[in-house]
C-alpha positions in Angstrom: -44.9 64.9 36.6 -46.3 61.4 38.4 -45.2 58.7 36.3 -46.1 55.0 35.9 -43.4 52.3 36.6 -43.8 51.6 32.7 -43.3 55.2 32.2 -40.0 55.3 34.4 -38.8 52.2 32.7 -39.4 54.1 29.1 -38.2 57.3 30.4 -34.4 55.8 31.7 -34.6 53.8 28.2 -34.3 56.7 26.2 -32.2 58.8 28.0 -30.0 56.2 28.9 -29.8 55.9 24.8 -29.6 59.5 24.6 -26.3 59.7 27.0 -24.7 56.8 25.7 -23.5 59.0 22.7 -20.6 61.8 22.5 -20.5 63.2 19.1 -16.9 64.8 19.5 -17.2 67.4 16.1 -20.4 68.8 16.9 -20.6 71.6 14.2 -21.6 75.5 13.9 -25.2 74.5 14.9 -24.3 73.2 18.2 -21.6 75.7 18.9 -23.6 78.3 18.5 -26.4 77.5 20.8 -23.8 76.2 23.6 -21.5 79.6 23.0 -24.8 81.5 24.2 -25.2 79.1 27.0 -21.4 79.5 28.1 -21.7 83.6 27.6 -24.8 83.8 29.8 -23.6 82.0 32.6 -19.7 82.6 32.6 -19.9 86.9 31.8 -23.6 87.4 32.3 -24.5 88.6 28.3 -25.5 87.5 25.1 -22.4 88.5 23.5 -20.5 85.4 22.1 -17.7 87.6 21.4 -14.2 85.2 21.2 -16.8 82.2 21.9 -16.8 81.7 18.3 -13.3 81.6 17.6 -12.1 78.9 20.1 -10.9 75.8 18.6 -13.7 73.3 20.6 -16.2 76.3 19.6 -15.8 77.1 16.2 -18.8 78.1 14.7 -19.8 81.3 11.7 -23.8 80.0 12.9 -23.8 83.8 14.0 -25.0 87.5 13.3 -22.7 90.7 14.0 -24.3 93.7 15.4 -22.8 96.8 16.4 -19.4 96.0 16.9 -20.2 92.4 18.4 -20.9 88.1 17.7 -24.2 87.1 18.9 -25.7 83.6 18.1 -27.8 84.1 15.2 -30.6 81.3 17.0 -33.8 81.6 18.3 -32.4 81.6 22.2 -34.8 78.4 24.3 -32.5 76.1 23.5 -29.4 78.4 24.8 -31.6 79.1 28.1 -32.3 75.7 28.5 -28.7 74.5 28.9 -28.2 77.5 31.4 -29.2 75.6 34.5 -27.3 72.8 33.5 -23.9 74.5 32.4 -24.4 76.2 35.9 -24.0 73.3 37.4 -21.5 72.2 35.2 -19.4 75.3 36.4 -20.3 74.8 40.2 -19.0 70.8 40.0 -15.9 72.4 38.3 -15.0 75.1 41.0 -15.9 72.5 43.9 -13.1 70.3 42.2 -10.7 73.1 41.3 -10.5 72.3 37.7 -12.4 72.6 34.2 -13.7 69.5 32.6 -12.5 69.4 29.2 -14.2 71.1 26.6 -16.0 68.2 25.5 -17.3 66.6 28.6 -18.8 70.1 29.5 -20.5 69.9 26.7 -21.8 66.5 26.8 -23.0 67.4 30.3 -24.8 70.0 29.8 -26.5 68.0 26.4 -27.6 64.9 28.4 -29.0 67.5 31.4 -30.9 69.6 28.9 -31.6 68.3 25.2 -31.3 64.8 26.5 -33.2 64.8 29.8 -36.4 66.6 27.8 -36.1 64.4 25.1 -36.8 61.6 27.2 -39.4 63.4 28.5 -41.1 64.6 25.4 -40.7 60.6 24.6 -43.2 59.8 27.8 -45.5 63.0 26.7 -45.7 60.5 23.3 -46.5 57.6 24.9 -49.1 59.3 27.2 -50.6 60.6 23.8 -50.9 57.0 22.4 -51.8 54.9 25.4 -55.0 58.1 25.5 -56.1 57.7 21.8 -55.5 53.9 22.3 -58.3 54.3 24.7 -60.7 56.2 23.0 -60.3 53.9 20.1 -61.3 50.9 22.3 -64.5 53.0 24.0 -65.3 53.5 19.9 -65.1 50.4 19.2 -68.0 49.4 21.9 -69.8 52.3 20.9 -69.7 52.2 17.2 -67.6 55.4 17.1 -64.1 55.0 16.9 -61.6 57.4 18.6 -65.2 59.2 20.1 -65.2 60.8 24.2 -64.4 57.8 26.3 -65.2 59.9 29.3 -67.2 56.3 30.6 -65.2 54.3 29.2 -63.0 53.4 31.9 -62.8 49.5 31.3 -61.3 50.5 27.6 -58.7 53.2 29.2 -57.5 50.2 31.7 -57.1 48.1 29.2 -55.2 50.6 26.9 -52.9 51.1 29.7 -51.8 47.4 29.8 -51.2 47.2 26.1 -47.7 47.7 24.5 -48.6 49.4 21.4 -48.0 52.5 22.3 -45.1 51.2 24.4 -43.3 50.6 21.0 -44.7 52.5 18.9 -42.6 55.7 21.2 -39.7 53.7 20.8 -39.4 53.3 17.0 -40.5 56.6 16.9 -37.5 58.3 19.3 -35.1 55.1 17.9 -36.1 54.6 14.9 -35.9 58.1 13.3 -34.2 61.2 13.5 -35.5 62.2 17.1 -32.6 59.8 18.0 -29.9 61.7 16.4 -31.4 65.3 17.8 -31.9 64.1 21.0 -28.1 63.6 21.5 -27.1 67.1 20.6 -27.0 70.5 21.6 -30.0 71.5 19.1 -33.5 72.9 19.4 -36.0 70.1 18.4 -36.1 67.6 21.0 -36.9 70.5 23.5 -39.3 72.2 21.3 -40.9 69.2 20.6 -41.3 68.4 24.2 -42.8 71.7 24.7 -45.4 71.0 22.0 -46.2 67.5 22.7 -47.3 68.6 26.4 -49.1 71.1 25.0 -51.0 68.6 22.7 -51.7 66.2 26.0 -52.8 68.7 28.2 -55.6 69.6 25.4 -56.6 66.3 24.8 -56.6 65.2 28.6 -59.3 68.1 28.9 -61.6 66.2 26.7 -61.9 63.2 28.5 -62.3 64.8 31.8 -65.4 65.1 33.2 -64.6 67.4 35.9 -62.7 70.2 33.9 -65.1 73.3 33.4 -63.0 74.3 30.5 -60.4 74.0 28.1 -56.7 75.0 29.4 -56.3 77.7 26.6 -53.9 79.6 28.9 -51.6 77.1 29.0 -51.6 75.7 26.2 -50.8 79.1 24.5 -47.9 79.1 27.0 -46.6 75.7 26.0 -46.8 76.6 22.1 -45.0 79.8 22.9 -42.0 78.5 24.6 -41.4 75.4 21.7 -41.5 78.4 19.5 -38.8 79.8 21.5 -36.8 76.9 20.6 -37.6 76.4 17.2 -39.0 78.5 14.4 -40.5 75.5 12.3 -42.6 74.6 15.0 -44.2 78.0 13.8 -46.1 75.4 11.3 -47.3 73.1 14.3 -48.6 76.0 16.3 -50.7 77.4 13.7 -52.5 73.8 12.8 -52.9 72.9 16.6 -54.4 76.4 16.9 -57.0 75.5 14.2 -57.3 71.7 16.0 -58.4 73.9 19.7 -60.7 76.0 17.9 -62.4 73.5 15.9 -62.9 71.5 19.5 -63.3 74.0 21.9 -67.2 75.4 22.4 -66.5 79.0 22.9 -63.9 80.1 20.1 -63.9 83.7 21.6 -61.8 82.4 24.3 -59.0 81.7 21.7 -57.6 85.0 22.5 -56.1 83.2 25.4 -54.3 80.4 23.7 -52.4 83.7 22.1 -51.7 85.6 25.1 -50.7 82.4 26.5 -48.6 82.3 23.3 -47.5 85.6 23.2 -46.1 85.2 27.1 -43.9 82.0 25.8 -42.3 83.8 22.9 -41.5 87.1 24.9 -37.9 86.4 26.0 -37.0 86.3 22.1 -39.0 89.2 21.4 -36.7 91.0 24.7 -33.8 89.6 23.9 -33.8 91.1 19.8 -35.0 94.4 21.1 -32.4 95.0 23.7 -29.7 93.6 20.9 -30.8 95.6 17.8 -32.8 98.2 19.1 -36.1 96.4 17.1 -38.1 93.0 16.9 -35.8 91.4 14.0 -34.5 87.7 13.2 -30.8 87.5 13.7 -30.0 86.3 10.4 -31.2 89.4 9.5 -27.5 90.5 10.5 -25.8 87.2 9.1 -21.7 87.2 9.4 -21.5 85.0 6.5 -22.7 86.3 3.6 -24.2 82.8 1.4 -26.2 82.3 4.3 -27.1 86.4 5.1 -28.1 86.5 1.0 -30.4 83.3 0.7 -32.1 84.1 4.1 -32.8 86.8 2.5 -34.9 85.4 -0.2 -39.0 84.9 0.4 -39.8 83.9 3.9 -37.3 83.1 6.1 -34.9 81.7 2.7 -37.9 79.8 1.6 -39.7 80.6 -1.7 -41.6 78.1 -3.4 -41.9 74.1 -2.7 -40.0 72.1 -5.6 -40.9 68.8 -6.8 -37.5 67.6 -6.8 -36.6 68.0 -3.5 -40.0 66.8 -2.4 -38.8 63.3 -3.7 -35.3 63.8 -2.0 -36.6 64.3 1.6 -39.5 61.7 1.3 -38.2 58.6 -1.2 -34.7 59.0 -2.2 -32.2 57.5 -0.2 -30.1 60.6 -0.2 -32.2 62.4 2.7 -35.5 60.4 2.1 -37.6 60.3 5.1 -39.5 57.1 4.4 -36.4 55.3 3.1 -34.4 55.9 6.9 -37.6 55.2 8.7 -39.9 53.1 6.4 -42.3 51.8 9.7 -44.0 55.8 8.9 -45.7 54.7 6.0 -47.9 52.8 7.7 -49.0 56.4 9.0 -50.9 56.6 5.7 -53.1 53.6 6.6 -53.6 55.0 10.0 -55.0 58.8 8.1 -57.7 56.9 6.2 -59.2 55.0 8.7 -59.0 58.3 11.5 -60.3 60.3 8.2 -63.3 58.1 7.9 -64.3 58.3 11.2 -66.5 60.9 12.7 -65.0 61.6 16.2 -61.0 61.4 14.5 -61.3 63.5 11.8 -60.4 66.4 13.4 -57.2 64.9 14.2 -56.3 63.3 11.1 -56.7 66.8 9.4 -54.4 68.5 12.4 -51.5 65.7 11.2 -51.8 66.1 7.5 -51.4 69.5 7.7 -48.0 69.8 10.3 -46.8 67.0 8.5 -47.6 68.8 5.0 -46.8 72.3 5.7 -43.3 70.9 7.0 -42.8 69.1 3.4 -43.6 72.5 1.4 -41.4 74.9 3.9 -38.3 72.4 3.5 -38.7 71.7 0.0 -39.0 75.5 -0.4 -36.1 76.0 2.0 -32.8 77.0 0.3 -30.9 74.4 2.9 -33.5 71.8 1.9 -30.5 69.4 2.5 -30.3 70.3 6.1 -26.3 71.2 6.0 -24.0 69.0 8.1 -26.7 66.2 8.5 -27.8 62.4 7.3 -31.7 62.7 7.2 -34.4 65.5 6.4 -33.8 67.6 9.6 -36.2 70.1 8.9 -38.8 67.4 8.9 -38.3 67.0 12.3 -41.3 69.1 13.8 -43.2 66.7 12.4 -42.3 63.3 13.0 -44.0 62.3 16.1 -47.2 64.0 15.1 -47.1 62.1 11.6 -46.0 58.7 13.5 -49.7 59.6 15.9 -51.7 57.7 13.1 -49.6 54.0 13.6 -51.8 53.5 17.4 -55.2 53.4 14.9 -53.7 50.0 12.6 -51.8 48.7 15.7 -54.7 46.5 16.4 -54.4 44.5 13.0 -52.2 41.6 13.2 -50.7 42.1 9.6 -50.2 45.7 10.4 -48.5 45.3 13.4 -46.1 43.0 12.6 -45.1 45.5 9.1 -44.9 48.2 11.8 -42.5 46.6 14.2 -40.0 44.7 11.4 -39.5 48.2 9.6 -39.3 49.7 13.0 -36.3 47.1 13.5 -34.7 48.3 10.6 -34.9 51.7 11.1 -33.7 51.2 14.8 -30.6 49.3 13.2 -30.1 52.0 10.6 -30.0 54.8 13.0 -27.7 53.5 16.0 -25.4 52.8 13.2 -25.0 56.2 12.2 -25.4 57.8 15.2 -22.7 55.3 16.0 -21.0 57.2 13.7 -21.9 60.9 13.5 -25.5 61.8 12.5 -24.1 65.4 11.3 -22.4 64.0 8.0 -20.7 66.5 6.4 -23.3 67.9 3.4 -20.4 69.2 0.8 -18.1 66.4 -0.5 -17.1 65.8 -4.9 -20.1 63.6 -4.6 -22.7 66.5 -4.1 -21.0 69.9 -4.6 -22.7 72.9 -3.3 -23.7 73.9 -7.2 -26.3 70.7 -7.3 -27.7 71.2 -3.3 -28.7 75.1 -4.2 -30.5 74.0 -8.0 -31.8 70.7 -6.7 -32.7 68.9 -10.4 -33.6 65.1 -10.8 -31.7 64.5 -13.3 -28.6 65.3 -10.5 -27.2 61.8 -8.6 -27.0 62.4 -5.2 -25.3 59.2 -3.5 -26.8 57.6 -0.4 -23.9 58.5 2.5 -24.7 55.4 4.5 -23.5 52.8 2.0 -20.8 55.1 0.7 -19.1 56.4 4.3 -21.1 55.2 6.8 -21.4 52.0 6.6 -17.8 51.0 5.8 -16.8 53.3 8.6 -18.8 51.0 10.9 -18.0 47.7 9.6 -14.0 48.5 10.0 -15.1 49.5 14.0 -14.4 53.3 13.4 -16.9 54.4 16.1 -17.4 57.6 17.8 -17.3 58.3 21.4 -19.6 56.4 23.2 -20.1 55.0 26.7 -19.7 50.7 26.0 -15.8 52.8 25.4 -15.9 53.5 28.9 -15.4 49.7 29.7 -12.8 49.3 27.6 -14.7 48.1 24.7 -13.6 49.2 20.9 -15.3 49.1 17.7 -19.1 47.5 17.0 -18.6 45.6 20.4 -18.6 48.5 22.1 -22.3 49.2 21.2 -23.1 45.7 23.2 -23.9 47.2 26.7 -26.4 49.2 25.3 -27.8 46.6 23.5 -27.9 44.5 26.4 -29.6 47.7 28.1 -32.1 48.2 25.7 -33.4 43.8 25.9 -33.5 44.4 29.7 -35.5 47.6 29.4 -38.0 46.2 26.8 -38.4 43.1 28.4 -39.1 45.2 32.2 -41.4 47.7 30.0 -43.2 44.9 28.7 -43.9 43.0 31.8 -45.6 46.2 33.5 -47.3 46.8 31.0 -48.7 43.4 30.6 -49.0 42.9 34.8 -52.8 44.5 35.8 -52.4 48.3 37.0 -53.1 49.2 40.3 -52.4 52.0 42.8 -48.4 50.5 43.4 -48.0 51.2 39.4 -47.4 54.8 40.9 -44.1 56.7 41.8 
């Protein structure tokens, strides 16, 4: 990938962020996924046999088949970490001893997860800075968001302007992303997949010179952010719509699913060689609340519910829009792409990720999310919702509503990843009784003000690396705060400086 120096500057931003957090109890989710990552690389299997039973490892995130543990998760994230725990393991033996449990794991997070995060973060901005440009060629045409294919003057200036600059960083600060992006889980990588999928698409048509669309590998892009996460299942089928609407042969669709089919295989491999068929692994679920509401509709989802609609959007308790109020503005954004011509398509592509992801988590039996502090299942569809901001960034008023909310959720989320994003679900405040019949008439307390907050304010942080200097409590977040003011400031400055060739790296 050739980056810009702005893009550089934004990639070490975030992953910097991204590293500077250990969370030290990192759940059955994590364990899971990193058991499969140890078992591949230290005996060469899947089998997670005694993997799951270690005190740093303790996870029941996992199916029993035939006499043996396996990791009941879809596997990219696993192979992902491969390379990196490889190295992990080659560092060790040149040094003669093990890191400790923790620090391999951290490793091989900030050289997988993290690393593609930040990655996925400059796929985001790419996507911006391009419909930034169209918007501007609109503008002089009439059209807005319409081919700038000779519109270079517009796509020069959209690459000195700092909206979409920002805009990336409230999305992978401000929201969730951040907290995901610092552990061992599948949707920073599949979202990385997915978002270069999306770019490589839209790249193809605004360039002149391509004879036509890259179906192939889009397919193959789609397929392998499935392999790391089954909710982006709900993103694949509305991007496949978005290429066939735009594409001028839809016969040749057929290769956006073999390239899709390709991506997936290793799953499809990987559950025949364990269970003799192509099956889920919580098919063969070891513990039996999760084995018997998997089992229910699709995939433990049945039908949306009002109720929890309200508690992953507006409630404080996992409301979406109360952690990261800037995505509202998102809404403006939709009307204005829905009422014009050449962005409709678009608009209708990010209402229905972001709405199929509402209905499949408030349909979801773990609406909640288990061990978590925001919507997680929402996650698919953050960055595709937060698309919509570039089209107000251009009013004033807007601008200045998006960025001060942005602020805030920034604030609100280093605090509790500060903390530990994974709050435990079960607690006397929410039993397990009123998470399973979600009802309105229940209270479910907002953990921030209740734990989190007071945990911060008395300086009970977790691991993270202003401790390395000897620092302790909130003070010990002021390094990175110091490295995010440099960062912007340096971001901003390319940006605003006139590109030319030496912009390049």
């Amino acid at each position: 990938m050739r980056l810009h120096r702005p893009e550089v500057v934004l990639f070490l931003l975030l992953w910097g962020s991204f590293a500077c957090f250990h969370h030290i109890h990192a759940g059955w989710n994590v364990n899971s996924r990193v058991a499969l990552t140890y078992a591949i690389v230290e005996r060469g299997t899947a089998r997670i046999d005694g993997y799951d039973t270690r005190l740093e490892m303790e996870t029941d995130d996992v199916a029993v088949f035939g006499g043996h543990v396996y990791s009941d998760k879809i596997i990219g994230t696993s192979l992902l970490g491969v390379p990196a725990f490889a190295a992990v393991k080659a560092v060790e033996m040149m040094r003669g001893c093990e890191f400790a449990p923790g620090a391999r794991r951290y490793l091989v997070t900030v050289f997988s997860v993290g690393l593609l995060a930040a990655l996925a973060g400059v796929m985001f901005f790419r996507l911006l800075g391009l419909y930034e440009a169209r918007q501007r060629g609109g503008a002089q045409s009439g059209v807005m968001a319409g081919s700038v294919r000779d519109e270079k003057a517009s796509r020069a200036c959209a690459e000195r302007s700092t909206g979409p600059f920002v805009i990336t960083l409230l999305v992978f600060l401000g929201t969730q992303l951040f907290f995901y992006a610092t552990l061992f889980m599948s949707y920073l990588p599949a979202l990385f997949f997915g978002l270069w999928a999306l770019l490589r698409f839209e790249r193809w048509r605004d360039d002149d010179s391509a004879h036509g669309p890259p179906l192939l590998s889009c397919g193959l892009l789609i397929g392998l952010s499935l392999l790391c996460e089954y909710l982006m299942g709900i993103f694949a089928v509305f991007f496949a719509l978005y290429v066939l609407a735009l594409i001028p042969r839809k016969a040749a669709i057929w290769k956006f699913a073999a390239g899709a089919a390709v991506g997936i295989l290793p799953f499809v491999v990987y559950t025949i060689a364990i269970f003799g068929r192509l099956a889920i692994p919580y098919e063969y679920e070891r513990n039996m609340l999760f084995k018997e509401q998997m089992e229910r509709g699709f995939l433990g989802a049945s039908w949306p519910r009002l109720a929890v609609l309200e508690l992953i959007t507006l409630h404080p308790y996992r409301g979406l829009f109360i952690h990261s109020p800037f995505l509202l503005m998102s809404i403006a954004g939709l009307w204005i792409c829905m009422r014009t011509a050449g962005a409709r398509a678009l608009a209708l592509f990010v209402i229905g990720t972001t709405a199929g992801c509402l209905l499949f988590n408030s349909a979801y039996y773990m609406w909640w999310g288990g061990w978590s502090f925001g919507p997680r299942h929402l996650v698919p569809a953050i960055p595709f919702l937060a698309i919509p901001l570039i089209a107000v960034w251009h009013s004033r008023s807007a601008r200045a509503v998006i960025v001060a909310l942005g602020a805030v959720s920034v604030l609100l989320h280093l605090v509790v990843n500060s903390i530990d994003p994974q709050f435990r679900d079960l607690n006397p405040a929410t039993p397990l009784s009123i998470l399973l019949e979600p009802d309105s008439a229940h209270e479910y307390p907002w953990v921030f003000t209740l734990y989190i907050w007071p945990l911060f304010r008395l300086g009970y942080l977790g691991s993270n690396a202003g401790q390395l200097l000897g620092l302790r409590g909130i003070a010990s977040l002021a390094p990175l705060l110091v490295f995010w003011a440099i960062m912007i400031w340096l971001g901003i400055r390319l940006l605003s400086a006139a590109p030319s060739g030496k912009d390049q790296l």
